[in-house]
C-alpha positions as CSV (number, residue, x, y, z in Angstrom):
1,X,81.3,70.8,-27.4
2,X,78.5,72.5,-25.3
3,X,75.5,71.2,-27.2
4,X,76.7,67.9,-28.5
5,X,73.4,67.0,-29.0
6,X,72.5,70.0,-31.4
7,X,75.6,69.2,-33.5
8,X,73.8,65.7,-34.0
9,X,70.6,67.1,-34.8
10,X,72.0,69.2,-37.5
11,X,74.1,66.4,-39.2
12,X,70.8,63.8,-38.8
13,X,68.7,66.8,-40.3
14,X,71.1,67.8,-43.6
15,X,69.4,65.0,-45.5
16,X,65.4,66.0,-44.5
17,X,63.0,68.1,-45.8
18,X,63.7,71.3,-44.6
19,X,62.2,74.8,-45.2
20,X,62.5,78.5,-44.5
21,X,60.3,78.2,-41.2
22,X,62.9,75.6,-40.0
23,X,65.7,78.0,-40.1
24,X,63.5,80.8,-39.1
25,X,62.8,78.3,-36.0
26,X,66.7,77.7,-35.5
27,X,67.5,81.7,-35.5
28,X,65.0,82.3,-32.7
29,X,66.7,79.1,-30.7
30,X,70.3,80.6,-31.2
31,X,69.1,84.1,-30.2
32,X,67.1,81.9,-27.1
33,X,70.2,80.2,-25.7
34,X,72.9,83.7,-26.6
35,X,69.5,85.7,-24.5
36,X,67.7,83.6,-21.9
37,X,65.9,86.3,-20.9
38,X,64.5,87.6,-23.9
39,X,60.9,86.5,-24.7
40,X,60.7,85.4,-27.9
41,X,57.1,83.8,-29.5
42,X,56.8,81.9,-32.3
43,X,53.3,80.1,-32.2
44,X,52.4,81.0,-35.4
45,X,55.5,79.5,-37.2
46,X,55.2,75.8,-38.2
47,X,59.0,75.0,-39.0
48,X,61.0,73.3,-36.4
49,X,64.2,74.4,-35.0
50,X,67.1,72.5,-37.0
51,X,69.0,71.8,-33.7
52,X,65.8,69.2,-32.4
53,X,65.2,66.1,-35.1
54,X,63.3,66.8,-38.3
55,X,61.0,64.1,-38.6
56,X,62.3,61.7,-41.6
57,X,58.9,61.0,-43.0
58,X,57.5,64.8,-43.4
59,X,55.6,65.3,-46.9
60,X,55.7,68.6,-48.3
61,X,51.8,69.1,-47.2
62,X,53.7,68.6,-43.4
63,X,56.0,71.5,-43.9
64,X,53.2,73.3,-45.5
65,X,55.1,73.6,-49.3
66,X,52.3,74.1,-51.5
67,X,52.2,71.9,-54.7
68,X,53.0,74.4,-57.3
69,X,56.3,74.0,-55.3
């Protein structure tokens, strides 16, 4: 009940293309909200945080899946 809008996020983004940097992403924004303080960086990761909207059209090349994959 205190981020609605996360709880929608994460039933809109069950059904989209997901990956390990996503929930990589989603840890460092749970540890973000339990630890405002704490500096956390994570320019080099290219997953999005499961509590914002996946984007319903990402290819595999998007979430950087390689094709063996």
């Amino acid at each position: 009940s205190k981020y609605p809008e996360y709880y929608q996020n994460l039933i809109v983004n069950r059904r989209r293309l997901v990956t390990a940097f996503d929930i990589h992403n989603t840890l460092i924004n749970i540890l973000k909200i339990s630890a405002p303080n704490v500096n956390i960086s994570n320019k080099d990761n290219a997953g999005y945080s499961l509590f914002g909207a996946v984007p319903p059209q990402r290819t595999c090349e998007d979430a950087l899946i390689e094709p063996h994959w």
